[in-house]
N, C-alpha and C positions, 0 to 999 in steps of 0.2 A: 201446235200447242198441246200439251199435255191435257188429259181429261182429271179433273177436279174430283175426291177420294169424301171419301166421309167426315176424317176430319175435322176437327175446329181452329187447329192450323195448317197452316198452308205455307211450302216454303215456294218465293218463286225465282226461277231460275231467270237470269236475262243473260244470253250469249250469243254472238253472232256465229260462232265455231257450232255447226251444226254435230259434229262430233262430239265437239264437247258438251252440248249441250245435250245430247241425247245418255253420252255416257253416267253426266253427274244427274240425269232424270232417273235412270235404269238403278245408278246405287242408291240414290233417295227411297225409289219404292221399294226397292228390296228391302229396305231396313224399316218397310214399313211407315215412312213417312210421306207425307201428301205433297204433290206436287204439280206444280203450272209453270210451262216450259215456255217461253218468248224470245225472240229471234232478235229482236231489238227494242232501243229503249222506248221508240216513240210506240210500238204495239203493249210492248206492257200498259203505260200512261194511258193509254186508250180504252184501256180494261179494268185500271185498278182503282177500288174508290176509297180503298183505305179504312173498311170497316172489319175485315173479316182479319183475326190474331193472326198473325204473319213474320216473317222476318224475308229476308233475301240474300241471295247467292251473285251476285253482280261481277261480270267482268270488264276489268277496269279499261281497255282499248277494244272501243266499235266503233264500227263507222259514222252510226250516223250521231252520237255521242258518248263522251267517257261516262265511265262507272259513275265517277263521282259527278258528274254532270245531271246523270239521270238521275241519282239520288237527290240532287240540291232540288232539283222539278220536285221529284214527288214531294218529298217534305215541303214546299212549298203548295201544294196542294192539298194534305191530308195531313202534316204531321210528320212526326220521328218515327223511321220503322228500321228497327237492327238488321245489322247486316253483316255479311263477309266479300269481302273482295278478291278477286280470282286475277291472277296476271300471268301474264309469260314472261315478262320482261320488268319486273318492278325496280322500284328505286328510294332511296330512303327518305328522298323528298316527299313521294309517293305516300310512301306506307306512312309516313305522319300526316297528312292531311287528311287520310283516310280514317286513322286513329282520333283526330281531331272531329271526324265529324259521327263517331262513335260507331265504329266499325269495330266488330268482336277479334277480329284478324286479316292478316291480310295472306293471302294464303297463292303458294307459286306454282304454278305449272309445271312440271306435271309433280302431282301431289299424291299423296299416298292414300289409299282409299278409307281407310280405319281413322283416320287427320280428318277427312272432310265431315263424315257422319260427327264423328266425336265435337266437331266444329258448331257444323249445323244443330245440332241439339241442343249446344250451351247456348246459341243463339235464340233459337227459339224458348229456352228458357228465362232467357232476359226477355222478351217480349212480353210473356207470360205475368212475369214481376211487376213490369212496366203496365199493364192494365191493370192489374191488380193493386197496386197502388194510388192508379188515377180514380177507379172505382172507389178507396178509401178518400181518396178525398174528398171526391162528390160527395159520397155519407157525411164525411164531418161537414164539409160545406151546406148541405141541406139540412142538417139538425142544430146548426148556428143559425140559416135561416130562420129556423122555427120559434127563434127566441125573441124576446119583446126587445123592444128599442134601449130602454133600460137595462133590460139583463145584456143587451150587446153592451152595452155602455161598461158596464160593473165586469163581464169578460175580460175587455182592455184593462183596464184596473188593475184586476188581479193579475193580470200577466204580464202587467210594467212593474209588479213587485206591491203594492196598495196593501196594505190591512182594512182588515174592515174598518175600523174606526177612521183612517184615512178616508177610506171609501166616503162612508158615512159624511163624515166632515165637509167632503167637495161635494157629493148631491143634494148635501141638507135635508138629509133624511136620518134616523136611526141607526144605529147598529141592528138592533134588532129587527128593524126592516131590509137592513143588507145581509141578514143573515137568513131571510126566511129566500131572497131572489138566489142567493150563492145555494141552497136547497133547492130550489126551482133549478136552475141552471147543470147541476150534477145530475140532479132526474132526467133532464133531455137530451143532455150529452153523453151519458153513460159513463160518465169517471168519478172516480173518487177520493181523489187526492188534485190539489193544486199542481201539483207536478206534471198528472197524465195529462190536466187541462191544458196547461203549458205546451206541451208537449204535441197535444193534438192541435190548438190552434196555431201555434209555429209551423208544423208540418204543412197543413190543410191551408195555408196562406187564404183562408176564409175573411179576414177580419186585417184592414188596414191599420198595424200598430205604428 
C-alpha cells in the first residue's frame, strides 16, 4: 500500500494488476497528487472510513470483487464517493451502469497517461464540490434550526407563495406582526429577498414543504 502525502485528498487506487497498480501510483505522485494504493477490494473496505475528501480510481474485474461491487459496499457504508473505472475489457452494458452509479468515466486499458491525470483531477474536483455543498446545507439547515416555531411556520408560507396579509389571515395575527418575524427571519438567514429564501430553503431541503 502506498504511504499517505500531505494532502487533503486522496485518490485511492484499487487494482489487483500489481503492474498496474503501481504504474497508475508512480503517475498520480508525479503529478503531484496523493495517493493509497490496494491490492483489492475487501483491503481498501478494511481501511477506508470515508471521512477524508477522496475520489477513486477502481478497476472494474478482481478477483475477489467487481469495481462496481466494491463501490455498491463502500457507499453503503460511508456514502457517495466519485470515481473512474479502469477495464481492459469493457462493455457498453458496462460503462452505463457504471455511468448510472456516477462514475466521471470509464476509462480502457491501456490508456494514455495525460487521459488519466486530466481524469483524475476532474474527479476529484467533483468530490471537492460535492462537500462543499453538503457543508452549505448544514449552514442553511442549522440557521433554519435556529428559528422559532413560528418563524418555521411563516418560512413555509412564504415559500408556498403566502403574502403577508394571507400569512397574517391564517395565524390570526397582524400584518404588522408578520412583518416584524419576516425581519426576524431575513436577519438569521442571511437573505434578502424572498427569492434567495426560496431558493435556499429548496436547495437545503431543511423544512418539510
Amino acid at each position: 500500500m502506498g504511504d499517505e502525502m500531505d494532502s487533503k485528498q486522496v485518490v485511492y487506487v484499487v487494482d489487483d494488476d500489481d503492474g498496474m497498480r503501481d504504474s497508475m501510483s508512480f503517475l498520480l505522485k508525479k503529478a503531484d497528487i496523493s495517493c493509497l494504493a490496494f491490492s483489492s477490494g475487501k483491503q481498501f473496505l478494511d481501511q477506508w472510513d470515508g471521512t477524508q475528501p477522496s475520489c477513486m480510481v477502481v478497476d472494474f474485474q478482481m478477483p475477489d470483487m467487481t469495481g462496481l461491487a466494491l463501490l455498491n459496499q463502500a457507499r453503503s457504508r460511508h456514502g457517495f464517493i466519485p470515481f473512474v473505472l479502469v477495464t481492459g475489457h469493457g462493455t457498453v452494458a458496462m460503462a452505463v451502469e457504471a455511468m448510472k452509479m456516477g462514475a466521471v468515466t470509464v476509462i480502457e486499458k491501456p490508456f494514455r497517461h495525460e487521459l488519466f491525470i486530466d481524469t483524475v483531477q476532474t474527479t476529484m474536483a467533483r468530490d471537492l464540490q460535492r462537500r462543499e455543498s453538503e457543508l452549505q446545507k448544514l449552514d442553511v439547515a442549522n440557521r433554519i434550526k435556529s428559528l422559532t416555531e413560528r418563524e418555521q411556520e411563516i418560512v413555509k408560507m412564504v415559500v408556498e407563495g403566502s403574502l403577508t396579509k394571507q400569512i397574517a389571515k391564517q395565524l390570526g395575527i397582524s400584518s404588522k406582526t408578520v412583518e416584524v418575524h419576516r425581519s426576524r427571519i431575513t436577519k438569521k438567514l442571511g437573505v434578502r429577498s424572498v427569492a434567495q429564501l426560496v431558493r435556499m430553503v429548496v436547495q437545503s431541503s431543511a423544512l418539510s414543504l
